[in-house]
C-alpha positions in Angstrom: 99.9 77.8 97.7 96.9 77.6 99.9 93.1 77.3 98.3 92.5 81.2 98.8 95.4 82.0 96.5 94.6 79.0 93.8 91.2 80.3 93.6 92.3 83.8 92.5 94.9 82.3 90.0 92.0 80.5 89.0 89.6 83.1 88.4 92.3 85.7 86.9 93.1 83.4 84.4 89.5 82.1 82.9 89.0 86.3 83.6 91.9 87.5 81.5 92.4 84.6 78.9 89.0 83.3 78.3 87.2 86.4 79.3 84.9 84.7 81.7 82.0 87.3 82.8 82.3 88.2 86.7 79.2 86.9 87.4 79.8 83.7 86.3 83.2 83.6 88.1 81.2 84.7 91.1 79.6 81.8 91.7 81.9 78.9 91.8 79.0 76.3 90.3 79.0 77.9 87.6 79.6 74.9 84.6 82.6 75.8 82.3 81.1 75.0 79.1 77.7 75.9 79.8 77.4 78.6 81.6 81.1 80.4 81.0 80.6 79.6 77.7 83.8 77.7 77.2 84.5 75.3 73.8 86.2 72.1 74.1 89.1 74.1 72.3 88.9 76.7 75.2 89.1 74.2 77.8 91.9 72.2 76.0 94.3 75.4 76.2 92.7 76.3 79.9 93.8 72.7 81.3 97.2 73.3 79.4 97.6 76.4 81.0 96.3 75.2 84.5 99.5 72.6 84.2 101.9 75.1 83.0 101.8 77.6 85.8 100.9 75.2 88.5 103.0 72.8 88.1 101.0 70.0 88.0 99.4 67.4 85.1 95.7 66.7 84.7 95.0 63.3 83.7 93.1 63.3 80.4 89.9 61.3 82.6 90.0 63.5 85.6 89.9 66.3 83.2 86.5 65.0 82.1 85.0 65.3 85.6 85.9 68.9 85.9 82.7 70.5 85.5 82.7 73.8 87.1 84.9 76.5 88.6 85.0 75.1 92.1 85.5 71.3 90.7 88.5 73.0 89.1 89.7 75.1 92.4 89.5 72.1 94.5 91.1 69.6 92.1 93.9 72.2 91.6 94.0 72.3 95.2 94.2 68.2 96.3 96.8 67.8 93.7 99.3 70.8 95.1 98.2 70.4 98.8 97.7 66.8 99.3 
């Protein structure tokens, strides 16, 4: 899965589960909790999700330092094309 087709994933899921406005999932700085208004309960299922349907685990601390969109597109990406 090249970092095209992650980012898409991506944004279709905060889009469809989370109901993310487009405008935040437009720009890829947006912060998760802040600005996409996200809970710590929302972002506990989202990272559970993120492992289920790509296969991978997120560490409990590198969790932590997923801030925004992109830091979540391109840790989703070094961990399935590394």
């Amino acid at each position: 899965m090249n970092k095209a087709e992650i980012e898409t994933a991506v944004l279709k899921i905060l889009k469809d589960r989370f109901h993310v406005d487009d405008f935040y999932l437009k720009n890829k700085d947006s912060e998760l909790i802040k600005d996409a208004d996200l809970d710590s309960l929302d972002i506990l299922e989202a990272i559970l999700i993120f492992e289920q349907d790509f296969h991978l685990s997120i560490d409990d601390n590198e969790a932590e330092s997923i801030k925004t969109i992109n830091d979540l597109i391109n840790y989703i990406d070094k961990k399935l094309n590394s």
